[in-house]
C-alpha positions in Angstrom: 89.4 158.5 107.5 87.4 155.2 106.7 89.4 154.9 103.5 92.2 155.8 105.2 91.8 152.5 107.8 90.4 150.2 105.1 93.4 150.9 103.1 95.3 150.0 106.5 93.8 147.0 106.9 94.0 145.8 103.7 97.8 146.1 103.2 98.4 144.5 106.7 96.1 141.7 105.3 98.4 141.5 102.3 101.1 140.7 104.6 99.6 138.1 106.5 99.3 140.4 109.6 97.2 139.1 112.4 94.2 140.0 114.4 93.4 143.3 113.2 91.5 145.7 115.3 90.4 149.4 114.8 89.4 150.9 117.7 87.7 154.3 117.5 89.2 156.9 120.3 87.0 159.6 119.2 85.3 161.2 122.3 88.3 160.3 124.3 89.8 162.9 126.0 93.4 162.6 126.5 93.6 160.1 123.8 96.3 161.4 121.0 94.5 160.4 118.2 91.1 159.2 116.6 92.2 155.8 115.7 94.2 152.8 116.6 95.1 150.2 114.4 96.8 147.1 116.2 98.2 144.0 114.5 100.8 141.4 115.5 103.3 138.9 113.4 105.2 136.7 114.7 108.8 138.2 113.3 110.4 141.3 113.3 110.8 140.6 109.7 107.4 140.1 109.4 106.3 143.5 111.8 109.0 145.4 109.7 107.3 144.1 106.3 104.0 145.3 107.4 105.2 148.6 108.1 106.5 148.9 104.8 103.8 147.5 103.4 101.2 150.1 105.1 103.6 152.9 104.1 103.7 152.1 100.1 100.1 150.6 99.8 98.7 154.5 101.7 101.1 156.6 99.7 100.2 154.8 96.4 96.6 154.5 96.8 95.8 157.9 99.1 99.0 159.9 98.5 99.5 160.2 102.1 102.7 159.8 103.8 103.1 158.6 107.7 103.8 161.7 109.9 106.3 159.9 111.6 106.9 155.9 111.9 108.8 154.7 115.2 110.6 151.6 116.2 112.0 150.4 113.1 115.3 150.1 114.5 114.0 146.7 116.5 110.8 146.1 115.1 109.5 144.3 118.1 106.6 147.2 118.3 106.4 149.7 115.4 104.0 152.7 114.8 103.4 154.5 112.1 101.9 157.2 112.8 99.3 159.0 109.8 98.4 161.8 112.9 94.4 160.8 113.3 95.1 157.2 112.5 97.8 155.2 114.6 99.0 151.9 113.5 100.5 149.6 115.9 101.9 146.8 114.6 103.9 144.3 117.1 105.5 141.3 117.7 103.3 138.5 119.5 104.9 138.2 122.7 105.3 142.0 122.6 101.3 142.5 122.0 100.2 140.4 124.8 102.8 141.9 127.3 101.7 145.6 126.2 97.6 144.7 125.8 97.3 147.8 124.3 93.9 146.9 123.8 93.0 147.1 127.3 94.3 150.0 128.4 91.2 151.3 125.8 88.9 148.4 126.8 85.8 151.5 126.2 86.7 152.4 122.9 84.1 150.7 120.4 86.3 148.3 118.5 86.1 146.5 115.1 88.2 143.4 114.5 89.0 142.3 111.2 89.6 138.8 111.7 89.9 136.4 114.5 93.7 134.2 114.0 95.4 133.3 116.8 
C-alpha cells in the first residue's frame, strides 16, 4: 500500500498537483477505505490531467488499474478509486467548499508539500 501512495503522490507531483495529503483511515469504522489521497489544481484541465496522470504512472509502474474513477464528466472533483486507496483530486474552490479533510480531522495525516 505504501508503494501504492508514493506512486500516487509522485504522479500528482508530476503534474503540478497541489497540497498533497494522505490520510490514514485505518481503524475507522465506517470509513470505506484505508486511505485518502486529496489534491487540488486550479483547472479542470489540470484535475482531469492528474487523473490521467495517476491512472498511467499506477498501471505502468504497479500494474494496477483504478476500480472505478468518478467525475470525469466535469472534473471539478474526481476520484479514482484503487479500492484501499482513494484519490481525491479537486478543483480549488471545490476543495475548500467540501474540506474533506475535516470531516476526517482524527485520521493521522501526512502532507506532502505545503503550496497554497
Amino acid at each position: 500500500m505504501d508503494k501504492l501512495i508514493q506512486t500516487i503522490v509522485s504522479a500528482i507531483e508530476d503534474k503540478k498537483g497541489k497540497n498533497i495529503v494522505s490520510l490514514d483511515l485505518t481503524g475507522f469504522e465506517g470509513a470505506i477505505t484505508s486511505h485518502f489521497v486529496i489534491c487540488n489544481a486550479d483547472s479542470t484541465t489540470q484535475v482531469a490531467a492528474i487523473a490521467d496522470g495517476i491512472e498511467e504512472k499506477v498501471l505502468e509502474e504497479l500494474g494496477q488499474k483504478p476500480w472505478r474513477i468518478e467525475g470525469q464528466q466535469n472534473a471539478l472533483w474526481i476520484a479514482v478509486d484503487y479500492v484501499d486507496v482513494v484519490v481525491h483530486i479537486f478543483q480549488t474552490e471545490m476543495r475548500s467548499y467540501y474540506k474533506l479533510e475535516e470531516l476526517w480531522a482524527d485520521a493521522p495525516a501526512t502532507r506532502y508539500e505545503y503550496e497554497e
